[in-house]
TILOFI-363118 format. One record per residue (C-alpha): residue number from 1; residue in three letters; x, y, z. Coordinates in nm, 4 decimals, decimal comma. Each point is the difference from the previous one (the first is absolute). Layout:
<recs>
<rec NUM 'ALA' <X Y Z>>;
...
</recs>
This chain:
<recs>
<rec 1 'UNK' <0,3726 3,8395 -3,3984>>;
<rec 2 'UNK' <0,0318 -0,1253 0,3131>>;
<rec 3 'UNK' <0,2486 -0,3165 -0,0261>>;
<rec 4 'UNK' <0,1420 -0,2106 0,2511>>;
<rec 5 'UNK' <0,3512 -0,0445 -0,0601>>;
<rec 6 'UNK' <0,0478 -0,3485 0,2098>>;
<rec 7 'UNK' <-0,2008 -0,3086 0,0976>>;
<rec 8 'UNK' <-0,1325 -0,0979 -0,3311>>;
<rec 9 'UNK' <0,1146 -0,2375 -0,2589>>;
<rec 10 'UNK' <-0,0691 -0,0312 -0,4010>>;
<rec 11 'UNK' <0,0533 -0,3505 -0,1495>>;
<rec 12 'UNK' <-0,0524 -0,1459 -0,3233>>;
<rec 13 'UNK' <-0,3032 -0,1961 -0,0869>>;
<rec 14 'UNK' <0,0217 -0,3242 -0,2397>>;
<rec 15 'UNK' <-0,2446 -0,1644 -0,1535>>;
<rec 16 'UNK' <-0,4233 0,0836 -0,0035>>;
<rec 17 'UNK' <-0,1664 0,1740 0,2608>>;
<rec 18 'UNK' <-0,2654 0,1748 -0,1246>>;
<rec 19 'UNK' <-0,2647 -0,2374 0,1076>>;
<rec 20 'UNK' <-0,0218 0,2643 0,3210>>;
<rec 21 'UNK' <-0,0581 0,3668 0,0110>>;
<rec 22 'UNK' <0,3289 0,1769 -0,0155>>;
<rec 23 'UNK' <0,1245 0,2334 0,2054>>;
<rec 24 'UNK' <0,2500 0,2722 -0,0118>>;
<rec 25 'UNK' <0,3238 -0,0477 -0,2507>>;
<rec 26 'UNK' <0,2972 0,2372 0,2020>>;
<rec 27 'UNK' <0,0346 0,2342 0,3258>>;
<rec 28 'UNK' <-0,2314 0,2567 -0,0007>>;
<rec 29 'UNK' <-0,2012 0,2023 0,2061>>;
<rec 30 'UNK' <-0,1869 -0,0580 0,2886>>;
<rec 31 'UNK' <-0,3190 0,1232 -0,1492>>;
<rec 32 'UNK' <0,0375 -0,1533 -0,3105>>;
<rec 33 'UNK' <0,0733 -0,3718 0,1933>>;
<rec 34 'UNK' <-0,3624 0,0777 0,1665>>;
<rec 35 'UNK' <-0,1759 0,0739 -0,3453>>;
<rec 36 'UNK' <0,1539 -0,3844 -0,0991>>;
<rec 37 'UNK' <-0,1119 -0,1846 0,3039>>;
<rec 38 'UNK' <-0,3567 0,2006 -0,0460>>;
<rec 39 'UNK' <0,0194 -0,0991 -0,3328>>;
<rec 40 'UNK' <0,0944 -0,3819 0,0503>>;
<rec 41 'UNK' <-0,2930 0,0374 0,2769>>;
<rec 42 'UNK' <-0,2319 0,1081 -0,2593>>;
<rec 43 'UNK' <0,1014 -0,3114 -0,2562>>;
<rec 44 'UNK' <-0,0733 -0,3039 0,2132>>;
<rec 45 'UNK' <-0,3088 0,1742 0,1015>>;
<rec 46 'UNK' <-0,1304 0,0831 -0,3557>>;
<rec 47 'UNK' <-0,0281 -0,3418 -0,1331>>;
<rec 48 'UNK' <0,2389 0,0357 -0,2491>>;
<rec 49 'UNK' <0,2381 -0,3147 0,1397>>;
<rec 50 'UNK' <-0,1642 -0,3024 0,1853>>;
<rec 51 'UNK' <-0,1329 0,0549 0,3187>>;
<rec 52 'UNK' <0,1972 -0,2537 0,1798>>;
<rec 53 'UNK' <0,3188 0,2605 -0,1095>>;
<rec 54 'UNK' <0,1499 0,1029 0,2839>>;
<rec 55 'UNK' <0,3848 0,1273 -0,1233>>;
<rec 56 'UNK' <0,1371 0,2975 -0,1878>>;
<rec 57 'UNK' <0,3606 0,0191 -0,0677>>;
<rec 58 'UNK' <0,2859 0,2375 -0,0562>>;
<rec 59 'UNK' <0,3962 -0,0312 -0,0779>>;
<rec 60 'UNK' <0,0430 0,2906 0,2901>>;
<rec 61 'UNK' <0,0039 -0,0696 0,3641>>;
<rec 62 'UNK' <-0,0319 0,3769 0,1411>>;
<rec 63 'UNK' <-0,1066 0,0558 0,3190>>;
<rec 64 'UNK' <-0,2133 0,2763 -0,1220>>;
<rec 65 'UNK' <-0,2004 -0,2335 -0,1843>>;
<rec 66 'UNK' <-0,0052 -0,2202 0,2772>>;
<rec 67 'UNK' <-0,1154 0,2389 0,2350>>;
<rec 68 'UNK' <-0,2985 0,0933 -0,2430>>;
<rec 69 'UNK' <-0,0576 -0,3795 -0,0348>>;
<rec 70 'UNK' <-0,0244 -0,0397 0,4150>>;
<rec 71 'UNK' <-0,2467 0,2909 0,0077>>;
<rec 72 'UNK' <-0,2576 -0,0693 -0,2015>>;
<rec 73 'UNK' <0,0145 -0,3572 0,0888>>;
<rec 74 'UNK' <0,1939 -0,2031 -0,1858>>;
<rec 75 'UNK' <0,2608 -0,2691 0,1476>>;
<rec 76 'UNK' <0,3442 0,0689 -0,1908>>;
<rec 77 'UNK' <0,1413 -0,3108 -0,1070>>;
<rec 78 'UNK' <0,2441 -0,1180 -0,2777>>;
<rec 79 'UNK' <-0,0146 -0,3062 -0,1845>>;
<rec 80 'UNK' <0,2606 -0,2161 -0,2518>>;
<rec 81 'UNK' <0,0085 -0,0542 -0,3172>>;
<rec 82 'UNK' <0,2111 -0,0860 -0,2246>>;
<rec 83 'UNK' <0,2632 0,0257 0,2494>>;
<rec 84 'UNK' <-0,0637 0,3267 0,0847>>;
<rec 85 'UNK' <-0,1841 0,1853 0,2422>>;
<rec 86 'UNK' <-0,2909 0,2236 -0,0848>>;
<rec 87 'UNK' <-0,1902 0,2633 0,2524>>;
<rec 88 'UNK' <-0,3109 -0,1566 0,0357>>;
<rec 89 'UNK' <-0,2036 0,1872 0,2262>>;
<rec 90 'UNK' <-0,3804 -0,2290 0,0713>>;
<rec 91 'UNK' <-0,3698 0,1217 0,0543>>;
<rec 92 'UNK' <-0,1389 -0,3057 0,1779>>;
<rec 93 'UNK' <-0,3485 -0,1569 -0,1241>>;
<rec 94 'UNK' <-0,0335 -0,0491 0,3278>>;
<rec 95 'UNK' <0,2012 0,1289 0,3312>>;
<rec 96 'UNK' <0,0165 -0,1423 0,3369>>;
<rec 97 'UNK' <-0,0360 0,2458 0,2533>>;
<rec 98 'UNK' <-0,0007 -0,0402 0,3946>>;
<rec 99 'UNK' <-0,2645 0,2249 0,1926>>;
<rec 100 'UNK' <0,2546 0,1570 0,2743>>;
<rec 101 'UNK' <-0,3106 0,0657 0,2315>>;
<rec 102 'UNK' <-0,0917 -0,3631 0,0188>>;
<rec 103 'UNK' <0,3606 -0,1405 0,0030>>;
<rec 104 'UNK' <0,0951 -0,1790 0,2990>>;
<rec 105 'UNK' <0,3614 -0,1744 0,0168>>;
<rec 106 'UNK' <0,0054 -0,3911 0,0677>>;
<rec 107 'UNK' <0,0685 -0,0996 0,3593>>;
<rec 108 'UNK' <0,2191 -0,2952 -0,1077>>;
<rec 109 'UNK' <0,2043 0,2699 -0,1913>>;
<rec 110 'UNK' <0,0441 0,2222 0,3181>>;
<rec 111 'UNK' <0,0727 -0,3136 0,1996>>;
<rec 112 'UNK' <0,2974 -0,1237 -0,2203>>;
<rec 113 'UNK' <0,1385 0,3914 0,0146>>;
<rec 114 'UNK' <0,0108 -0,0550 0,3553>>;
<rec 115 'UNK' <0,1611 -0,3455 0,0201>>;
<rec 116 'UNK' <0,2907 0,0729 -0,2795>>;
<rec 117 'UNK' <-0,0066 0,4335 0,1288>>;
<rec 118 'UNK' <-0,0321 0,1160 -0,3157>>;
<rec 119 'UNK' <0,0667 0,3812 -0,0527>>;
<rec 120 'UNK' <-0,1396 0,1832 -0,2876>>;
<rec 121 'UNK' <0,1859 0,3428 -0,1893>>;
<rec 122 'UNK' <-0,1099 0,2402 -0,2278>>;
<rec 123 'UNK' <0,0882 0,1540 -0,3248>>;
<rec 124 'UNK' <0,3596 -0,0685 0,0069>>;
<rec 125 'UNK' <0,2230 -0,1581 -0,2301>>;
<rec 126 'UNK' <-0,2417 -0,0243 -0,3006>>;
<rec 127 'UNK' <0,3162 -0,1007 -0,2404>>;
<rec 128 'UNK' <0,1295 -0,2620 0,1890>>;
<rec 129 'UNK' <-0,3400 -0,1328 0,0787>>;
<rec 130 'UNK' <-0,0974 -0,0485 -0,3688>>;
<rec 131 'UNK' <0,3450 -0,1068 -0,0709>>;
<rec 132 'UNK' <-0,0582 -0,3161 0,2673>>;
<rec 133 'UNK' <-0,3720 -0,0165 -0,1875>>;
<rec 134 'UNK' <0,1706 -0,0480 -0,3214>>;
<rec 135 'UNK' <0,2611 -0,2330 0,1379>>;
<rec 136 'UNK' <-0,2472 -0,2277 0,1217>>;
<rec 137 'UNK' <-0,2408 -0,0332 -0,2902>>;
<rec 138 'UNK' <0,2034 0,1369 -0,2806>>;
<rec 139 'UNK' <-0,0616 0,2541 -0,2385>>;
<rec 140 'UNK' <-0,3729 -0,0055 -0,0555>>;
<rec 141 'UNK' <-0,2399 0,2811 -0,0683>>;
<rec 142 'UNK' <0,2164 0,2169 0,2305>>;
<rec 143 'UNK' <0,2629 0,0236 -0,1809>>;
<rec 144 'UNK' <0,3587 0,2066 0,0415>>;
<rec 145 'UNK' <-0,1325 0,3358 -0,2469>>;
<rec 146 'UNK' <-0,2955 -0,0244 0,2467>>;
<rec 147 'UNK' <0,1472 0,0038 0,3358>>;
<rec 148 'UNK' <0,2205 0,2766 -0,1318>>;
<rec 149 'UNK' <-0,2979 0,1981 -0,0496>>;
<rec 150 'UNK' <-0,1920 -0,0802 0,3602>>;
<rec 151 'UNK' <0,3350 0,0389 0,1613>>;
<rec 152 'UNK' <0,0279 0,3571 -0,1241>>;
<rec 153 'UNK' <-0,3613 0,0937 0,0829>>;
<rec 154 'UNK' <0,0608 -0,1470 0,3424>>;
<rec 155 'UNK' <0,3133 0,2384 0,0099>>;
<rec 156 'UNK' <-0,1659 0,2923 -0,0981>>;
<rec 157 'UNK' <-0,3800 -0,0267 0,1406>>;
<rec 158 'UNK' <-0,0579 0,3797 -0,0456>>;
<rec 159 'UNK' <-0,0247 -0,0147 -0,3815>>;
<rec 160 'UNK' <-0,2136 -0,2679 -0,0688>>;
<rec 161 'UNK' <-0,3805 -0,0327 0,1610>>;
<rec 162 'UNK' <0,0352 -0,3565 0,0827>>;
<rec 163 'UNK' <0,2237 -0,1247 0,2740>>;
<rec 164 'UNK' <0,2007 -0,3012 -0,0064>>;
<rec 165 'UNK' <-0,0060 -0,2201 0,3508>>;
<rec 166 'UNK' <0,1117 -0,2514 0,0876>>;
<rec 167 'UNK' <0,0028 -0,2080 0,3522>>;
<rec 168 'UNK' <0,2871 -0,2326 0,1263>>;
<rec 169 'UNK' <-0,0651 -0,3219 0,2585>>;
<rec 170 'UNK' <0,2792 -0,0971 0,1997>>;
<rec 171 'UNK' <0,0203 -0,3162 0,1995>>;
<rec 172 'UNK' <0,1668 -0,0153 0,3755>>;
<rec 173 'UNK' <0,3505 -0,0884 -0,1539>>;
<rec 174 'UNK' <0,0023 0,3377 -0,1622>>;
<rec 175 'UNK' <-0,0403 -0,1816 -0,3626>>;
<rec 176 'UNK' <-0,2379 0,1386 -0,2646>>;
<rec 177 'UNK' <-0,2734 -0,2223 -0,0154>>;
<rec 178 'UNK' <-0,2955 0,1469 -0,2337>>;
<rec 179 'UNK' <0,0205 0,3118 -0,1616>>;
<rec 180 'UNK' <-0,2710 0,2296 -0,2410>>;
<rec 181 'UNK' <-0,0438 0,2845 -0,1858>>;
<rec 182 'UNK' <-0,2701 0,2158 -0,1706>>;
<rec 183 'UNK' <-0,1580 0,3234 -0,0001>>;
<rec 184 'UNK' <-0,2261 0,2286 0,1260>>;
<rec 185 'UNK' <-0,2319 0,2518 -0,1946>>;
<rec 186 'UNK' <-0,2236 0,1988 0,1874>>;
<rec 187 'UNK' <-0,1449 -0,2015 0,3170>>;
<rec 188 'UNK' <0,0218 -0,3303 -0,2286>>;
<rec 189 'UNK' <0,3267 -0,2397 0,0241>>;
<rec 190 'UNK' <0,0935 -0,2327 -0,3011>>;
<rec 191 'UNK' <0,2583 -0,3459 0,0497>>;
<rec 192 'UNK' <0,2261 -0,0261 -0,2458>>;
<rec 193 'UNK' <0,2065 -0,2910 0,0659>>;
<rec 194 'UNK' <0,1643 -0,1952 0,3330>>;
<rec 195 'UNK' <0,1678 -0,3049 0,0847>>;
<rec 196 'UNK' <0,0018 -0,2194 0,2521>>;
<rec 197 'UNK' <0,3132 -0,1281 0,1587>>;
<rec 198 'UNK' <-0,0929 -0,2191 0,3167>>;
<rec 199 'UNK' <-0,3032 -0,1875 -0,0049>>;
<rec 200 'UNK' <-0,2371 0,1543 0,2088>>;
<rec 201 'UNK' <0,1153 0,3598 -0,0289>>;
<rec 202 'UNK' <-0,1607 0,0805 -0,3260>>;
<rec 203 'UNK' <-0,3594 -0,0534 0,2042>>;
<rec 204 'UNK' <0,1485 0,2548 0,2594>>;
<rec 205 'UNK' <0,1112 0,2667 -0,2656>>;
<rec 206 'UNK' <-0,3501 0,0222 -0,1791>>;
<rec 207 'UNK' <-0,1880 -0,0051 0,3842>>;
<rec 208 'UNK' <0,2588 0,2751 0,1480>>;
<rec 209 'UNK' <-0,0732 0,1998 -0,3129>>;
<rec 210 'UNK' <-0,3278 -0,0341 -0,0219>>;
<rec 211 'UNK' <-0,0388 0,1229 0,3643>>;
<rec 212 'UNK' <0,1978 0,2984 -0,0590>>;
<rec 213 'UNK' <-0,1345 0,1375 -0,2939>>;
<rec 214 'UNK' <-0,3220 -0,0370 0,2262>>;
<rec 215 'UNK' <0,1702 0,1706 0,2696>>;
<rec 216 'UNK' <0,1050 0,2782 -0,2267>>;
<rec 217 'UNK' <-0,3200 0,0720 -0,1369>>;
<rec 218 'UNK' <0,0068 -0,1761 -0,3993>>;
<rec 219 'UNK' <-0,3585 -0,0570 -0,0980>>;
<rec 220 'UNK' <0,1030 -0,2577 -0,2861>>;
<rec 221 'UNK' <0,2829 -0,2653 -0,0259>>;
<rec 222 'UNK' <0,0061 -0,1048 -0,3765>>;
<rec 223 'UNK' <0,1523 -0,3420 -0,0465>>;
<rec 224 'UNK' <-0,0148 -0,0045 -0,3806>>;
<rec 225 'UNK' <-0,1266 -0,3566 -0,2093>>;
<rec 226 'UNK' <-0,2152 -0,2035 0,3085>>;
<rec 227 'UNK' <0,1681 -0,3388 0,1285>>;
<rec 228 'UNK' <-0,1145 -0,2472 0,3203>>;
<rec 229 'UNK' <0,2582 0,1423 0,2070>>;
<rec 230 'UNK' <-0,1134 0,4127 -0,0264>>;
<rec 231 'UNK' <-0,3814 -0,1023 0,0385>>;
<rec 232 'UNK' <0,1221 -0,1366 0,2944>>;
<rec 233 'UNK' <0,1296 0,3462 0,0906>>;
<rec 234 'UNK' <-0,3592 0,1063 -0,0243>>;
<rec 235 'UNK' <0,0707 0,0497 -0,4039>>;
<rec 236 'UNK' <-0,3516 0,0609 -0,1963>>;
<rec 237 'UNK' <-0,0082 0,0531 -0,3579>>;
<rec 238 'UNK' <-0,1400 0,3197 -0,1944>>;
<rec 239 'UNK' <-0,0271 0,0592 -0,3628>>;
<rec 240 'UNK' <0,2446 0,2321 -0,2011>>;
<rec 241 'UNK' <-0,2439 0,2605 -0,0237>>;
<rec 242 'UNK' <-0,0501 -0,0011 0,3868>>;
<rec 243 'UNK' <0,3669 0,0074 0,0535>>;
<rec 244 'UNK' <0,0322 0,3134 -0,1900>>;
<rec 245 'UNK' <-0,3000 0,1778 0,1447>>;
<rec 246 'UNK' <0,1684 -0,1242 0,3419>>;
<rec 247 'UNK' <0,3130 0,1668 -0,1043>>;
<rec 248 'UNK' <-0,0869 0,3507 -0,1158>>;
<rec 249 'UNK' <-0,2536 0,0534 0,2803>>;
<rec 250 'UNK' <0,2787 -0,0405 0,2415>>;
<rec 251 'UNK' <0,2575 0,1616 -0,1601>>;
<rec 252 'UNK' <-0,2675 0,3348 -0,0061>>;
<rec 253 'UNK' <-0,1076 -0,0646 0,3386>>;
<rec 254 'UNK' <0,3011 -0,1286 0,1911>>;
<rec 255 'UNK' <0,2934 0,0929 0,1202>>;
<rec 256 'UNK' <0,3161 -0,2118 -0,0604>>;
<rec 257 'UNK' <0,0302 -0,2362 0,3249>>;
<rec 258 'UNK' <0,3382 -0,0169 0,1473>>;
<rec 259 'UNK' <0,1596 -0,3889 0,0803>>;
<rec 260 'UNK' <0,1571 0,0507 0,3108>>;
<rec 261 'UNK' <0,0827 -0,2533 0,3124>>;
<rec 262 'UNK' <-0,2216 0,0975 0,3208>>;
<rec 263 'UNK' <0,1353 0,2091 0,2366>>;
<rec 264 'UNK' <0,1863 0,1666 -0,2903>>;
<rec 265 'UNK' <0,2966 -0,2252 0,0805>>;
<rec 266 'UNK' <0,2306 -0,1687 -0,2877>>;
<rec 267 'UNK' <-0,0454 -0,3397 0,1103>>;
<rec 268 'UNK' <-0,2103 -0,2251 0,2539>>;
<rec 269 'UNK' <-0,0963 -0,3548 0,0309>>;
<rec 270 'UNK' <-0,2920 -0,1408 -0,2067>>;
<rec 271 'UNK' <-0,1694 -0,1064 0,2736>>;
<rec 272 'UNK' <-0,1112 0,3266 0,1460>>;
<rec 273 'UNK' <-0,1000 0,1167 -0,3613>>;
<rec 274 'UNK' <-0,2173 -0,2755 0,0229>>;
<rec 275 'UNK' <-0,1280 0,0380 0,3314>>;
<rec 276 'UNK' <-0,0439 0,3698 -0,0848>>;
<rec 277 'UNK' <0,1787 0,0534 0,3478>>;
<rec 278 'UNK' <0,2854 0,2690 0,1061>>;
<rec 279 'UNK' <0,2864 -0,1651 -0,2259>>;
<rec 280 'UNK' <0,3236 -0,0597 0,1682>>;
<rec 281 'UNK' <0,2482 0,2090 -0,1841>>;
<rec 282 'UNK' <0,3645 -0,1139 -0,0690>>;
<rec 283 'UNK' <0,3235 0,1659 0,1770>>;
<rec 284 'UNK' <0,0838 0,2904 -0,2898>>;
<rec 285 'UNK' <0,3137 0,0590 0,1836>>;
<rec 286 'UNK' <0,1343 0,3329 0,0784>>;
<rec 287 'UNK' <-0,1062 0,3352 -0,2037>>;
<rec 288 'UNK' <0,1299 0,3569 -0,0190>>;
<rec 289 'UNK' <-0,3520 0,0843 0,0075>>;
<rec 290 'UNK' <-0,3898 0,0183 -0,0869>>;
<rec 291 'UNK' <0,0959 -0,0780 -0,3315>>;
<rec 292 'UNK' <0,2507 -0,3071 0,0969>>;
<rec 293 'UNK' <0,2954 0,0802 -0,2131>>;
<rec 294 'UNK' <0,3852 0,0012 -0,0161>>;
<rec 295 'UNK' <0,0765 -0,3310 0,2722>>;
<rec 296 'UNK' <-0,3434 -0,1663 -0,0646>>;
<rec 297 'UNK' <-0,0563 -0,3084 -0,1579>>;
<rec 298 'UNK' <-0,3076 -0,1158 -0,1262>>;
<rec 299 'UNK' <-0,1709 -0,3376 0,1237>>;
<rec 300 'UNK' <-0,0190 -0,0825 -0,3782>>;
<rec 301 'UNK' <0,3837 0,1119 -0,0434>>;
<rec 302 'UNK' <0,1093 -0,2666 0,2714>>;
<rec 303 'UNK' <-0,2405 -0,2538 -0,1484>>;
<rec 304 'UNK' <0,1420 0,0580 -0,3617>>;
<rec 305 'UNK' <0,3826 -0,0075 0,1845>>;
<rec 306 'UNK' <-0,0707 -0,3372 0,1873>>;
<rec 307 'UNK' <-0,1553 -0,1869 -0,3001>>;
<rec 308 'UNK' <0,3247 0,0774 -0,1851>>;
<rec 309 'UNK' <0,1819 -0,1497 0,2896>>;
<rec 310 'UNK' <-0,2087 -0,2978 -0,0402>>;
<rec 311 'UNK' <0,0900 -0,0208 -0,3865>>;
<rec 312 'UNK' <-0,3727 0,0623 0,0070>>;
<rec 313 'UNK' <0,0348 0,2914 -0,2194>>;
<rec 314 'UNK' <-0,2329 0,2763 -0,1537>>;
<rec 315 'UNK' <0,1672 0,1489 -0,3137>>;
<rec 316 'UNK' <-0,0633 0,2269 -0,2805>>;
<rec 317 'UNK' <-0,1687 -0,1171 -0,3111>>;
<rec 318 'UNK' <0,1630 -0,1906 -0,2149>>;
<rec 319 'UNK' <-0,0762 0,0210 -0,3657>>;
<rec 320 'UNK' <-0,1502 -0,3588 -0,0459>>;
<rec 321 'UNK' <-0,0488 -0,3078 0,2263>>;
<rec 322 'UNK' <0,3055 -0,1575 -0,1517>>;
<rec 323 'UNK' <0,2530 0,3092 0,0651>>;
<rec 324 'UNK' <-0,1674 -0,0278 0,3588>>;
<rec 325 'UNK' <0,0907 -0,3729 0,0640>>;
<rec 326 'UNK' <0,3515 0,0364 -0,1703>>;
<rec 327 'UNK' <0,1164 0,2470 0,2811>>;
<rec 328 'UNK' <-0,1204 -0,1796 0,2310>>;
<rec 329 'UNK' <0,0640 -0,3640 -0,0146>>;
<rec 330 'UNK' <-0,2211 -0,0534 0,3581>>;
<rec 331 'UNK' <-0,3434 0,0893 0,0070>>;
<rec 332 'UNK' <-0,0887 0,3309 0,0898>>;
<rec 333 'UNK' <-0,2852 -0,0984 0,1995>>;
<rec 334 'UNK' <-0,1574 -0,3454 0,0763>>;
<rec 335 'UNK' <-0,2517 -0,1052 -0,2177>>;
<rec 336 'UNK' <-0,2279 -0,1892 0,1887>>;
<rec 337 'UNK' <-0,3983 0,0993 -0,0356>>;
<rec 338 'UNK' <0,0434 0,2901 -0,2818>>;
<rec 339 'UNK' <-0,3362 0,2112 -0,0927>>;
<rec 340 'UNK' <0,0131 0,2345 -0,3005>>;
<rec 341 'UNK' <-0,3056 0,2449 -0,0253>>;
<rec 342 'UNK' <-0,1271 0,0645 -0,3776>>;
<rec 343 'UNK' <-0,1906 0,2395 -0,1520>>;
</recs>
């Protein structure tokens, strides 16, 4: 039938939820989790629940299920209640979206990336990143079942159609100091959620990404429910039925985009992102060859190995917020300037 064996989680609902569309009850297969999300689709757009519905839910976080949600459109989410955690993937009323042909970074951003030489790296340590995301603002809508689940996709990109991203800023004292992740579905790339860590840096994440997904060819950068702070991205707002035209023509049409640094190199500063210049890439050290293994060590590797000198460090998720802060009785991270991106 087509089960995955790891990566998803089955919990135990309390209490009423049938006010939303359910979805699927236990694993199954992938085919039958796309029927359910077409199905939930098909609900909110009937006008058998309110209009201003936007959540379904299910007691299974599967990445099957949240690969069909991610495809057709839908931001996978969970929500609490009750004290427990429910899949909760949305369909937005209304979706804010960033035109990638008319973005253009801010210059102050690009200026501060230059002052404090921030460097930028790609799709690397997903866990740790949303473990540092949950440290920072708890255990919200992206919860522990559901960073289980994007953490396995992320692992194992080949089976699922979406692809899990995620970008990592790093200031000149080789410190982690903003950090995001989402994913990409045909030419079209979707935040999830980020955090801040330095004030200042968050401004230089969102403009370093925003030029490379440019760079790399995205047509669309979805940003999910609108806020000041995205329309000053370039943000513009589209209806749901838009959104989901939007997303099915370029899922026929378009190839999937690749995130990758310029210059095809595994880490450079912000600033020549943002310049769209030749970046300057970091010393990889030695290699045994094209494909730099055996004595190699990555730029992200030494970054990773120095923050844990610092007792700055990156770690593996912890079940809850409160396991998190009892092994580790400093901070993880500083705290200073946080942003959290919701659906």
């Amino acid at each position: 039938m087509g089960l995955r064996d790891e990566g998803w989680t089955l919990v135990t609902l309390h209490g009423e939820w049938r006010d939303r569309p359910e979805l699927v009850t236990e694993p199954c297969s992938v085919k039958k989790s796309q029927k359910a999300v077409d199905l939930f689709v098909k609900k909110l757009l009937s006008g058998g629940y309110h209009a201003s519905l936007e959540f379904g839910y299910s007691n299974l976080f599967d990445p099957t299920l949240i690969d069909a949600c991610c495809v057709r459109g839908i931001f996978p989410m969970a929500s609490l209640r009750h004290g427990t955690f429910a899949f909760a993937p949305k369909l937005h009323v209304k979706r804010m979206l960033v035109d990638l042909a008319t973005f253009k970074p801010s210059r102050s951003a690009a200026k501060f990336a230059r002052k404090h030489r921030y460097t930028v790296s790609l799709n690397s340590q997903l866990p740790d990143v949303l473990a540092c995301i949950a440290h920072v603002h708890g255990d919200n809508w992206m919860c522990p079942p559901l960073r289980k689940a994007f953490a396995h996709m992320a692992a194992n990109p080949s089976s699922y159609t979406a692809k899990i991203a995620c970008i990592c800023v790093w200031d000149g004292e080789n410190r982690l100091a903003a950090s995001e992740a989402g994913y990409i579905v045909a030419d079209v790339f979707t935040s999830l959620t980020g955090t801040t860590l330095v004030s200042g840096a968050g401004s230089v994440q969102l403009a370093t990404l925003g030029a490379l997904l440019q760079q790399n060819g995205f047509s669309t950068w979805d940003l999910g429910m609108g806020s000041r702070y995205k329309e000053g991205l370039g943000g513009r707002t589209v209806s749901r039925a838009d959104w989901l035209m939007l997303v099915a023509s370029r899922s026929a049409l378009a190839a999937s985009a690749d995130l990758l640094l310029p210059g095809g190199c595994q880490q450079c500063s912000c600033a020549s992102v943002l310049r769209r210049g030749e970046p300057t890439s970091l010393s990889l050290g030695s290699t045994d060859g094209p494909g730099g293994g055996g004595r190699a060590t990555t730029v992200v590797q030494k970054r990773v190995q120095s923050a844990e000198r610092r007792s700055v460090s990156l770690r593996q998720p912890a079940e809850n917020a409160s396991e998190m802060r009892h092994r580790h009785s400093a901070p993880i991270l500083p705290r200073n300037g946080g942003r959290m991106e919701l659906g």
